[in-house]
Structures are given as structure tokens and as C-alpha cells.
DOSEVEX-242142 format. One record per residue (C-alpha): x, y, z; residue in one letter. Coordinates in steps of 0.05 Angstrom, whole numbers, padded with zeros to 5 digits, always signed. Layout:
REM residues N
XYZA;...
END
This chain:
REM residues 632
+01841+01660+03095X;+01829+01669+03169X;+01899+01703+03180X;+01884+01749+03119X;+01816+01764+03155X;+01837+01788+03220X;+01897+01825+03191X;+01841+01859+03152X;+01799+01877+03219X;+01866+01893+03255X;+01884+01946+03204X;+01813+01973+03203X;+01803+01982+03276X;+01874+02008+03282X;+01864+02061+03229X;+01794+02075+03261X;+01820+02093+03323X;+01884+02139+03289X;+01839+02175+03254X;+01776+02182+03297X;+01797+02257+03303X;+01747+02302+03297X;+01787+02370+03302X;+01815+02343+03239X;+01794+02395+03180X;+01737+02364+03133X;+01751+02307+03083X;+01694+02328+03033X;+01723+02334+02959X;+01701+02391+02917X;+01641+02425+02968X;+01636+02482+02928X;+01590+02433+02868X;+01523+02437+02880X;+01519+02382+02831X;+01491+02325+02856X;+01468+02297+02933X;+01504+02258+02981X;+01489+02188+02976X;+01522+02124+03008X;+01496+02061+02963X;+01555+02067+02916X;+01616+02077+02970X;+01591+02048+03030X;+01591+02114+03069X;+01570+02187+03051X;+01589+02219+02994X;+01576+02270+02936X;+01544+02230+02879X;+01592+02268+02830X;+01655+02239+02857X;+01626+02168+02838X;+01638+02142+02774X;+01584+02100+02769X;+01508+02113+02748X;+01453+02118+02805X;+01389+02142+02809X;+01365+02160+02876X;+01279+02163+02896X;+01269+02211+02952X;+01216+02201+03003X;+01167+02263+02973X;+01166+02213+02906X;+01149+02152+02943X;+01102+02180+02979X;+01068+02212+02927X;+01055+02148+02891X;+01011+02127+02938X;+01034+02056+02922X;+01039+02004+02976X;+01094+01973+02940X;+01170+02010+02925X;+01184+01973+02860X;+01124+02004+02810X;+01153+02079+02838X;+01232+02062+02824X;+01206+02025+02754X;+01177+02091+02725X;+01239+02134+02757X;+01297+02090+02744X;+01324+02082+02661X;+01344+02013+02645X;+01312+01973+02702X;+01246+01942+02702X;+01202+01899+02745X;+01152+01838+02716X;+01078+01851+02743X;+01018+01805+02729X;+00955+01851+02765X;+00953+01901+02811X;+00977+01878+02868X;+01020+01816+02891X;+01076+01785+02855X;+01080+01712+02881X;+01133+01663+02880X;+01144+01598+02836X;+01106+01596+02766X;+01076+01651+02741X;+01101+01691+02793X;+01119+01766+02774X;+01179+01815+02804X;+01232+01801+02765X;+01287+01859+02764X;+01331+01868+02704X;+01378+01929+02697X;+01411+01934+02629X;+01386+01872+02610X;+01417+01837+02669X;+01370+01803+02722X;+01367+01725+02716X;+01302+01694+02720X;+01293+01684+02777X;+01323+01751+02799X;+01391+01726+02825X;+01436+01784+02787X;+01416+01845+02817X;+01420+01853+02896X;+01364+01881+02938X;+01390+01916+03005X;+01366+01940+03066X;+01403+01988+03099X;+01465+01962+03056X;+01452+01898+03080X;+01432+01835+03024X;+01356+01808+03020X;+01355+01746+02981X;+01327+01670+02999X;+01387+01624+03021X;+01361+01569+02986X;+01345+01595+02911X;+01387+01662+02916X;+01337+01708+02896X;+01300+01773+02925X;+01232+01766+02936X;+01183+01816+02908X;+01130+01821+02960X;+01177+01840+03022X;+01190+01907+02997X;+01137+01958+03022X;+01135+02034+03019X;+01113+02035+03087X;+01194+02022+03117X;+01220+02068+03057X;+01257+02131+03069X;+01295+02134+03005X;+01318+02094+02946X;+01386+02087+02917X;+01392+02045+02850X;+01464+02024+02827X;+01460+02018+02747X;+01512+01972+02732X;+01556+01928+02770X;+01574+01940+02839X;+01612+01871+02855X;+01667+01907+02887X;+01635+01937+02947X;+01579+01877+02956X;+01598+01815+02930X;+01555+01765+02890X;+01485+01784+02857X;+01509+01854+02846X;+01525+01841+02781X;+01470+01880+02747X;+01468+01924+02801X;+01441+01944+02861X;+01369+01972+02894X;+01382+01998+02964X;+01326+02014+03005X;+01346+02062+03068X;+01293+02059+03121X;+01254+02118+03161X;+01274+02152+03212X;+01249+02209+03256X;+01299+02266+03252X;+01278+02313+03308X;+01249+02307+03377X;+01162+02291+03380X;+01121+02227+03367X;+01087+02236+03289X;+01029+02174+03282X;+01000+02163+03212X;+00947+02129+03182X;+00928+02111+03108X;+00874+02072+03081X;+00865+02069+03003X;+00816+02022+02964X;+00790+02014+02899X;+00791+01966+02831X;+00782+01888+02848X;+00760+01898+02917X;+00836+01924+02934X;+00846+01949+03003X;+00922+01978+03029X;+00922+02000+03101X;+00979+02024+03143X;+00987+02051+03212X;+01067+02078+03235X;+01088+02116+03296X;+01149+02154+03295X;+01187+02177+03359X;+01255+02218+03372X;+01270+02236+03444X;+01352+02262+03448X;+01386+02212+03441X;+01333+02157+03423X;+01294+02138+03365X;+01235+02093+03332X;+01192+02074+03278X;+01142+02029+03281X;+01098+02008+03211X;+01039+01954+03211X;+01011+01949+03144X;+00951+01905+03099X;+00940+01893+03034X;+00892+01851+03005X;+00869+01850+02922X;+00820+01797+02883X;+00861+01822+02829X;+00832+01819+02750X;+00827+01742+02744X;+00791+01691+02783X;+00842+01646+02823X;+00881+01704+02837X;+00862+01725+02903X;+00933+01757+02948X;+00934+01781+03026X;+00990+01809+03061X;+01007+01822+03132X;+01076+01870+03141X;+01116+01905+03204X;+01173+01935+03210X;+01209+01961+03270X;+01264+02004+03279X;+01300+02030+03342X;+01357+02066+03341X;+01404+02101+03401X;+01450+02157+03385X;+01506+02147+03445X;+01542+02209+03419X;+01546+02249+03363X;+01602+02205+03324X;+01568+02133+03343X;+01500+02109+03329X;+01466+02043+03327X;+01396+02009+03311X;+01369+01943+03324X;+01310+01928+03261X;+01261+01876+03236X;+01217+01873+03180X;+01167+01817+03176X;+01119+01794+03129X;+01064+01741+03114X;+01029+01740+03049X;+00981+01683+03010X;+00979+01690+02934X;+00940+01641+02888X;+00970+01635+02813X;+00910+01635+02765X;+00965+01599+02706X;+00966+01628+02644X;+00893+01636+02601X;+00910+01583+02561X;+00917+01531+02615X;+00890+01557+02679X;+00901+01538+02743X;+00865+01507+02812X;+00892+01509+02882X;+00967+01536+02855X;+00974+01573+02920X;+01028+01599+02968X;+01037+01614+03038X;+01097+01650+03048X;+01138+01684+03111X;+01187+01726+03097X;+01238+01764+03157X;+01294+01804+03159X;+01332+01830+03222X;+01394+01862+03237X;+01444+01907+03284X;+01480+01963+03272X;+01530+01992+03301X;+01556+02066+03257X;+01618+02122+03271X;+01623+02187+03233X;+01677+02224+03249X;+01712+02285+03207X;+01755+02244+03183X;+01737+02172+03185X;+01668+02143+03181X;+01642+02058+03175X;+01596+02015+03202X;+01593+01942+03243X;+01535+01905+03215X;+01503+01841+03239X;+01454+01816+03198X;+01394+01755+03191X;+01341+01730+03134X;+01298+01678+03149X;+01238+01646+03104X;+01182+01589+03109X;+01150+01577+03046X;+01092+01530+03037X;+01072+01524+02962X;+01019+01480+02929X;+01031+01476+02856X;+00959+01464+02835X;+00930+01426+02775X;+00900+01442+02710X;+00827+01463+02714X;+00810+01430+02644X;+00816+01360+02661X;+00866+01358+02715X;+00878+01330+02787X;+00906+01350+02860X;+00972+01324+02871X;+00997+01288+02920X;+01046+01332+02943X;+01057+01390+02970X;+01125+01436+02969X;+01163+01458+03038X;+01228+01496+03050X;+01264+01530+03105X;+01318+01576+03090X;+01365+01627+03121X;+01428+01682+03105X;+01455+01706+03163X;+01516+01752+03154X;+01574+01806+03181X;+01590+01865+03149X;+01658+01903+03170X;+01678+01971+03133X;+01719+02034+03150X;+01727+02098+03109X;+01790+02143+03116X;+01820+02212+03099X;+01893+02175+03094X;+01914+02252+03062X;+01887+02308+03027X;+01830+02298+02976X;+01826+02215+03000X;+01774+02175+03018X;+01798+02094+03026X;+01752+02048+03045X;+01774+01978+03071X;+01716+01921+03094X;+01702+01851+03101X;+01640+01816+03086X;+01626+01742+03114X;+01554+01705+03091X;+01530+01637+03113X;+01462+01607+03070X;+01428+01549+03061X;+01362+01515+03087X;+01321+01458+03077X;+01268+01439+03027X;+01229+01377+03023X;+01165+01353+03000X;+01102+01328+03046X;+01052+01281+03018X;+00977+01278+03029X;+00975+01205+03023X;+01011+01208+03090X;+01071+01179+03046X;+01137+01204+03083X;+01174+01262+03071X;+01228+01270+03016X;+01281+01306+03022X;+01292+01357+02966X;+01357+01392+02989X;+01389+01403+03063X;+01451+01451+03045X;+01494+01509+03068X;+01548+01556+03039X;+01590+01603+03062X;+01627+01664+03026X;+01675+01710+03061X;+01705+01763+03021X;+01759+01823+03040X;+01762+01896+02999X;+01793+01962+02981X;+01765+02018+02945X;+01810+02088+02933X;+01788+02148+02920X;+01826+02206+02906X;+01815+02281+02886X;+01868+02313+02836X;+01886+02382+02828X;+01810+02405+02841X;+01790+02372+02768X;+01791+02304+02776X;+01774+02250+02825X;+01799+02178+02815X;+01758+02120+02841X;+01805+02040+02841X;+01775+01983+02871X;+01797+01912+02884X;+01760+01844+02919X;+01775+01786+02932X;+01717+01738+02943X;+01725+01665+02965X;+01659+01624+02963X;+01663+01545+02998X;+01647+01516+02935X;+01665+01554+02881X;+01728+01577+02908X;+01765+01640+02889X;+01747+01700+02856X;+01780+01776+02840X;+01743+01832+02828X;+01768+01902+02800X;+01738+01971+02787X;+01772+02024+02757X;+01735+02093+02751X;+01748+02176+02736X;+01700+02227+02751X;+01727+02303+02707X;+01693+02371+02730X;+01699+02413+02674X;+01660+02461+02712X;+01625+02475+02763X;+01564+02451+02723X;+01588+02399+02692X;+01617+02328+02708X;+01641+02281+02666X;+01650+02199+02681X;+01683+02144+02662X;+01683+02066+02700X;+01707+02000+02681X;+01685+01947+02718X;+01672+01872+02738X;+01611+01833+02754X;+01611+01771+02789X;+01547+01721+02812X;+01564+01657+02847X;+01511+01595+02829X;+01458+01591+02880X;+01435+01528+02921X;+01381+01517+02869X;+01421+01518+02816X;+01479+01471+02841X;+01428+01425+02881X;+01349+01434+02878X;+01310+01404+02817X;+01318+01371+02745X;+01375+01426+02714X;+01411+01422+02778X;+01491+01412+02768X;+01544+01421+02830X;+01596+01429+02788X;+01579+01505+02761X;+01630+01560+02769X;+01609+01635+02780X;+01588+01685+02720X;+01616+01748+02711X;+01615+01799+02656X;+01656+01869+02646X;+01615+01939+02641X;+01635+01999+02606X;+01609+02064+02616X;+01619+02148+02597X;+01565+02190+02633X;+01561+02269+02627X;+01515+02305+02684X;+01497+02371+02674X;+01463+02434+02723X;+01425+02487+02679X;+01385+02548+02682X;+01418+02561+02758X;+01405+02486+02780X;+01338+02487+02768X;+01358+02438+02704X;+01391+02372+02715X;+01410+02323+02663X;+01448+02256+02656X;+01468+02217+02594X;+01504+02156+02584X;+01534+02102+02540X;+01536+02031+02565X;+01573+01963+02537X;+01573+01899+02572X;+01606+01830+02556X;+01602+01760+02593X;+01609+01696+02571X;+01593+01647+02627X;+01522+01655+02644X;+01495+01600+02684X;+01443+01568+02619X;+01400+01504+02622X;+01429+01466+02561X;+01407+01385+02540X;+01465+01345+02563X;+01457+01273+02543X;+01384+01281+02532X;+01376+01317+02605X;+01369+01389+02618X;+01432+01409+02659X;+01456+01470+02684X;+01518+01499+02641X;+01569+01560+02642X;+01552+01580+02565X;+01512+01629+02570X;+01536+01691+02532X;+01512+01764+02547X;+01532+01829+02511X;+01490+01891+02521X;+01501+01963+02494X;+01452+02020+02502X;+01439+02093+02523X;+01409+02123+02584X;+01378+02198+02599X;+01342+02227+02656X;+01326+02299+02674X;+01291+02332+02728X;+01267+02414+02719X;+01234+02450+02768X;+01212+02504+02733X;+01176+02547+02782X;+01154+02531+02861X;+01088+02495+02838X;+01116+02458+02776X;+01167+02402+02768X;+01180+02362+02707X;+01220+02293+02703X;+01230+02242+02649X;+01281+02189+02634X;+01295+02147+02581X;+01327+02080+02561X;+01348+02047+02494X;+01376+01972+02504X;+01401+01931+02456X;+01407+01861+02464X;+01461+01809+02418X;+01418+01756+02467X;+01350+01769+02482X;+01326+01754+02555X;+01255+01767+02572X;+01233+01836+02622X;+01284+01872+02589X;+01247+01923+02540X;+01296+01948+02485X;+01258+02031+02496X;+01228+02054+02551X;+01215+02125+02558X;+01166+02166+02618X;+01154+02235+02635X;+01123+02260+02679X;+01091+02329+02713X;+01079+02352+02784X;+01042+02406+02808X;+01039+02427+02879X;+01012+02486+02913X;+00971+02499+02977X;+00927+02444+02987X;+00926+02401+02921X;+00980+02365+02892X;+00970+02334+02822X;+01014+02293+02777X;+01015+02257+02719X;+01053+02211+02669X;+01067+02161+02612X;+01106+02110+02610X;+01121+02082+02539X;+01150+02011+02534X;+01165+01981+02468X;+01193+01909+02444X;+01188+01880+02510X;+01205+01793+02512X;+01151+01769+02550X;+01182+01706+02522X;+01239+01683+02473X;+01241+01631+02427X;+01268+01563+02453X;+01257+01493+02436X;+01190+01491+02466X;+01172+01568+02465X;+01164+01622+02412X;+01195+01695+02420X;+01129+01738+02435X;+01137+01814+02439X;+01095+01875+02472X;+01089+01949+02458X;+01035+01993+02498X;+01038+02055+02537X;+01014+02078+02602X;+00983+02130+02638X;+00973+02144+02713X;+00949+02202+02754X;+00955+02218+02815X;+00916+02277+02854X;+00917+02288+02933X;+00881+02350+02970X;+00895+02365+03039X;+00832+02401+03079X;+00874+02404+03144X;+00954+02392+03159X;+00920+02325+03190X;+00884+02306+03135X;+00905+02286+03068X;+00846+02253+03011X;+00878+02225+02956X;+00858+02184+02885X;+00905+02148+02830X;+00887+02119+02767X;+00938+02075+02726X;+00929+02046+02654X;+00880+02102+02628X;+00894+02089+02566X;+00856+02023+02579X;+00918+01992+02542X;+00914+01914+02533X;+00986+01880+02544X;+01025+01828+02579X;+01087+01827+02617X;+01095+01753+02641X;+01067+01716+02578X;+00999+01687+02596X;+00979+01732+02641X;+00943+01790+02612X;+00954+01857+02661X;+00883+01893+02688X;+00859+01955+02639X;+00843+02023+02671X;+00837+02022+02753X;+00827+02075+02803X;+00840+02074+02882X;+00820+02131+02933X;+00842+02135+02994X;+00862+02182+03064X;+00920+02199+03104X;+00915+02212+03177X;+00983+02249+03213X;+00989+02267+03279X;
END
């Protein structure tokens, strides 16, 4: 493994330095479609969405920041078809029981989260002990854009991505000044969101700097949440083919679990830290273009599971854990000929951390789990234009984890321009998750002996530009099939951790986006999901549209969102399958007096609809938050 490695680096800084040519004519393929934007979730570098086989959906900044959200995940859960994000009030999603921000995408999440990969930059957020993303750590105030894979993307990333991917690609000042901004925004349940950032470009250097609080008593009692955030990002351009940036993102935040209103809760509280840093070190040449990444994730998480309030009692203990993921990402991109874009990369993660629990008795400490894994994994994707009409995407990796062992992943895709207005797709690929520390280690179901799940996704897309690309469309058909999902099953009258799972998911997708005129815009998207094995957050139709008006000074927007036959729960030995249907609608209005000064006011759940997304926890009924922004 370790000669296969640095062959693997020896070929891709060879190559790199072959090819770093930049007199070399462009490698773009097919610049002439307007089709599409250049994005760089789905092939690790830049590229023209059209020439990727695979579905994404992509949240610019304009959307986020018109939200007015101090959270990304409600704005990519109304934008994005077939993905969707557990909330239980209106602000904080906790961790442990009855915590909310689960992710599913085409019925594929896990609960916890554990099948669909948050990035940063490109770069994997999830705990190194339970394997999971946490909700919480993901503010708008970092976010420059959004990039959502919609379906497996194992072969460029590794384990986790084998729902699919959310990458969030931080600010950045563009041209030389210092820009400052301020927002404040409060309103329903004493909820307060404030944010100061400073943005700075001077030639060849650059900053951003975000400070951020939120604070909600949310709809119940017990249900109080507070949240410090930062992030930092400087970046040095040392010429005009090599860049770099040093970044951390840090964040404290207490939430108290109120239980469910049939058994509520006292003291069920957590204190948790949450940090994320990395280095970066990026080329871009005509012909060539990857990245060096150095990575770290690092949590302390202090939970007190709390006791009935009908006739319960404190416990004695108290829940601890330390945890890290610290990793190396490796990747190059080459024009090898005419039409070619081959990207070759190595990824290397170590995890683990300790948990433990404390006593108040003064009892000692016990020991919970103190472990560590490493995965180290080697790739190739190909891409390749033909005759102007089609472009072929093949990719293969092979992924070796220390306890699970060895693992092959394959992708085999075809994008067809039938016109300049028109693109057809095509992808078959593989998923892959290996079993987290949790599951192999921590708690009752725990078994070491679990392999890694996988599944196979097939997908057609068509994408369409109308009425002089003021019209876009997408539509696609979806089928996936896995048989090895990690399952708690009764073995010998114990709960155990199994590989017998089974998951097969069809359904259709459609989004469109029409600007019809310089003040109006129009967007909607839709999602039917069909389920042979019902998993709860995965709603089988969810539809929103939305409109935008913008001109002068005011900016207004509205939409619904219509979810129907969504599992809050399904039926088990001990739980019965419980279902919810309810629409919502938000608005959203901003005026701007002066270029410094922006007012602003949302309302969400007008309808004053009464529903549930984590069972047990009914969600708040109409709210409405005002705020300002201050720019400089």
C-alpha cells in the first residue's frame, strides 16, 4: 500500500510539472454551451456542469443571502429536490436524542447522518468518533456558495458519500478594498442572530473574518439553544497559477432537549465545541489544475441526558467524548490530449477519540471507547470529449480502511449534447460507507465485526435552456439498490449491529429556474421518492416554488413548500409507522434606504400549519423575524 501510494504522488507531481504549461491552448470542452456554470464539487477542479454526468444543484450566494437565515441547511432544503433536513423549532438542532439535522438525499442519510458527506472547501466534516456531520456547525455567515451532489459520489471522496454530497465553498473577497458588515435580526421566541465579518483583498493577499450569535427560547419550555461561531480565512495568491489559504471555523453552542410531549424532559442538555481547520495549497494552469490539502476536525462534547419530569430522577452520570479526523488530500487534473480532463488523487484520513463517562457520586471514570482508524485510498477519474457530441466520464477507487479492509469503487457516466440547448445524461455508479466507531465499538448494538455498505445508482437526466436561456429545466429518473445496510437486528436476545439492511429507491426529480424579466425570477423543484423500505426524513413528494422580485430598493419573495407522506417514524417492534402532510409558506421582504443600509423581515409557516418532523416534537406555527444589514 505504501509503494502504491508514493508511485501515485510520483506520477502526479511528475505529470504536474510536464504539463504546468500555460502557453498550452485551453482544455475547456464544448465553450460554446451556455448551458450550465462551472462548478468543482463533482470533479474536484473546475468544470462545466454539463460535462458531468451526475445531478447537482448549486445555491449561489444572492439565494443565501436572501434567506436571511443564520443557518445554510433550511435555504439548500427548499432549493435542492430529493434532500431534506429534520428540524424540531426554529433554531438549533442538537445532538443525541431528539436531536434534529438529519440529511437524507434519495432516501439515503442514516440516522444519524453518516451516508451523506458534508464538505468544506472539499474537505470532510464529520465527528471521528460517531461518523456523522453535525448540524449546528454550518452557518451562512462562512458561505459563499453551495454545491449538492444528488447521488453517490464515492469515487472522488470516499466513505459517507454514498447518498451524496453537500459542499459548502467559503467567502472570499475578489477585488482590492476592506467591505465590513453587520446584521442583527430578532423576532418569535425571543430569537436573536447577530453577525459581524470584515472582508479584505490587497494584491496579492486576502481575508475574511465572521463572528456570529444566535440565541432562541424556541416554542417549548426546556428548549432554550445559544451559539457562539468564527470563521477565519486568509488566503495569499503567490502568482497567478498558485494560491493558498490557511482557515478555521469554530463553534460553541448549548442546546437543552425538551423530550418528546409525551414524556418530557429535565436537564437533557449539551455543551458542545465543534472546530475545523485546514491548509491549502491550489495550481491552475491552462492545462493542469489540483490542489494539496491538509486538513483537521476536532470536537468536545459534554452531554447530560436528563430525566423524566413526571416522576423521574438526575442520574448519576454524565456523558464525555473527545474526538478528531485529521486528513491529506492529494489531486491533479490533466489535459493528457485533446478534449481530456484525467484526474488522479490520493486521500489519507486518521479518526478516532475518546469517550467516557464521569460520575457525580465522585465514582471514577469509565471508559466508553478509546479508538482510532485510518483509511487511505488512491483514484482515477477520465473524462473525455467525443466528436463535439459527447463527453465520457470513467472512474475507479480503491479504498483500503484498517479494519474493514479493501474496497473498489467504479463510476461509469455519458453526458450527449444534442444541441446547443440541450444535454442529455446517463451515470452508473457505486456507493460505499465504512461502519463508524460507534457502530463497531460505542454502546449496546455495537459489533466490530461489520463490513462496509454500498448500494449501486442509476440515473438519465435531460437539461434543457429555453426562451434564449432565460428558461432552465432538469428532469431525472433515479433507481438505487443495496443490500448491506448496517441494521440493529435481536441476536440471541441482544440488539446487535448487522449487514442486512436492504435499500432500493426509485423516483423522479425536476427543477427549473425562469427569469422572466429584470425584476422577476421564478424557481421551483420537485421530488417524488419511492421507498420498497421506508426510512424516516425521507418524504415520498415534495414540491416548492417560489417568486422573487427585485427592483431599486425592495426585494420581495415568496414560497411554498409542500411535503407529503413524510416517516417521522416507522413501524418497529416497539414503534408504530406515523406519517405527516402539511405545507409551508415563507416570505421574505428587504428594503434598502441607502447602499449601507439594508431593513429586512421573514415570516415562515403562515399557513400556521400544525406538523412534526422528529416524532414528538411538534414544530412552532407562524413566526416572523426583522432585522438590519450594515455594509461598509
Amino acid at each position: 500500500m505504501k509503494k502504491l501510494l508514493l508511485g501515485i504522488i510520483f506520477v502526479i507531481l511528475s505529470l504536474q510539472y510536464i504539463y504546468a504549461d500555460d502557453n498550452i491552448p485551453d482544455m475547456v470542452v464544448r465553450d460554446s454551451v451556455v448551458l450550465g456554470e462551472i462548478i468543482v464539487t463533482g470533479s474536484r477542479s473546475a468544470v462545466n456542469l454539463n460535462n458531468l454526468p451526475m445531478s447537482i444543484s448549486v445555491i449561489g450566494n444572492k439565494e443565501i443571502e436572501n434567506r436571511f437565515e443564520q443557518s445554510l441547511l433550511p435555504v439548500i432544503t427548499e432549493q435542492v429536490p430529493s434532500l431534506f433536513i429534520t428540524s424540531r423549532g426554529i433554531m438549533g438542532y442538537s445532538v443525541s436524542t431528539g436531536a434534529a439535522g438529519g440529511m437524507t438525499i434519495r432516501g439515503i442519510g442514516g440516522s444519524p447522518t453518516a451516508q451523506v458527506l458534508m464538505l468544506i472547501d472539499g474537505h470532510p466534516q464529520y465527528m471521528g468518533l460517531m461518523g456523522h456531520p453535525l448540524a449546528d456547525s454550518y452557518q451562512t455567515l462562512m458561505a459563499d456558495r453551495v454545491e449538492v451532489v444528488r447521488g453517490p459520489a464515492s469515487v472522488l471522496y470516499g466513505s459517507n458519500a454514498m447518498g451524496g454530497v453537500i459542499n459548502i465553498i467559503t467567502k472570499k473577497q475578489q477585488q482590492d478594498g476592506i467591505n465590513t458588515g453587520v446584521k442583527t435580526m430578532y423576532g418569535s421566541y425571543n430569537t436573536l442572530s447577530t453577525e459581524v465579518n470584515n472582508a479584505v483583498r490587497s494584491g496579492k493577499f486576502n481575508s475574511f473574518v465572521s463572528l456570529g450569535y444566535n440565541h432562541s427560547d424556541n416554542q417549548r419550555k426546556n428548549m432554550d439553544f445559544e451559539q457562539y461561531s468564527g470563521y477565519a480565512k486568509v488566503g495569499y495568491d503567490f502568482t497567478p497559477n498558485w494560491k493558498s489559504f490557511v482557515d478555521l471555523d469554530l463553534t460553541n453552542f448549548k442546546a437543552s432537549n425538551p423530550g418528546t410531549v409525551a414524556v418530557p424532559m429535565i436537564d437533557n442538555d449539551a455543551d458542545i465545541t465543534r472546530g475545523v481547520t485546514s491548509i491549502s495549497m491550489e495550481n491552475n494552469f491552462e492545462r493542469t489544475s489540483g490542489a494539496l490539502k491538509l486538513f483537521y476536525n476536532f470536537g468536545k462534547h459534554e452531554i447530560n441526558d436528563g430525566y423524566a419530569e413526571n416522576g423521574g430522577s438526575p442520574l448519576n452520570n454524565r456523558f464525555r467524548s473527545k474526538d478528531r479526523m485529521m486528513g491529506i488530500t492529494l489531486y491533479q487534473t490533466y489535459s493528457l490530449f485533446e478534449g481530456n480532463r484525467t484526474t488522479a488523487g490520493i486521500d489519507y484520513q486518521h479518526f478516532g477519540g475518546h469517550a467516557w463517562n464521569i460520575f457525580m457520586d465522585n465514582s471514577p471514570d469509565v471508559d466508553i471507547a478509546r479508538k482510532s482508524e485510518n483509511e487511505v485510498a488512491g483514484y482515477l477519474n477520465f473524462q473525455q470529449n467525443i466528436l463535439s457530441k459527447f463527453v465520457v466520464n470513467a472512474g475507479i477507487r480503491f479504498d483500503h480502511h484498517s479494519k474493514t479492509g479493501n474496497e473498489w469503487i467504479p463510476q461509469l457516466g455519458l453526458s450527449y449534447f444534442a444541441s446547443d440547448n440541450t444535454v442529455l445524461k446517463g451515470i452508473v455508479s457505486k456507493g460505499y460507507r465504512n461502519p463508524t466507531i460507534r457502530e463497531m465499538y460505542m454502546f449496546t448494538p455495537q459489533n466490530p465485526d461489520l463490513e462496509a455498505e454500498s448500494l449501486m445508482n442509476y440515473e438519465i437526466s435531460v437539461s434543457q435552456n429555453l426562451l434564449n436561456h432565460s428558461l432552465t429545466t432538469d428532469l431525472g429518473f433515479y433507481y438505487i439498490k443495496g443490500d448491506n445496510s448496517i441494521q440493529s437486528q435481536m441476536v440471541d436476545g441482544k440488539p446487535k449491529y448487522m449487514n442486512t439492511g436492504e435499500i432500493e429507491n426509485y423516483g423522479i426529480e425536476f427543477s427549473s429556474h425562469y427569469r422572466i424579466n429584470s425584476y422577476w425570477s421564478l424557481n421551483a423543484n420537485y421530488s417524488w421518492l419511492h421507498m420498497e423500505h421506508k426510512v424516516v426524513a425521507s418524504p415520498e413528494h415534495k414540491l416548492y416554488a417560489g417568486v422573487n422580485y427585485t427592483k431599486d430598493k425592495w426585494m420581495i419573495g415568496t414560497g411554498i413548500q409542500f411535503i407529503d407522506n413524510l416517516y417521522s417514524s416507522v413501524k418497529t417492534n416497539t414503534t408504530e409507522e406515523k406519517k405527516e402532510t402539511f405545507t409551508l409558506w415563507n416570505v421574505r421582504a428587504a428594503y434598502k434606504p441607502t447602499k449601507m443600509i439594508e431593513i429586512f423581515a421573514r415570516g415562515e409557516n403562515l399557513l400556521a400549519q400544525k406538523y412534526e418532523i422528529n416524532a414528538g416534537y411538534p414544530m412552532p406555527k407562524a413566526t416572523v423575524f426583522g432585522g438590519v444589514n450594515l455594509k461598509f
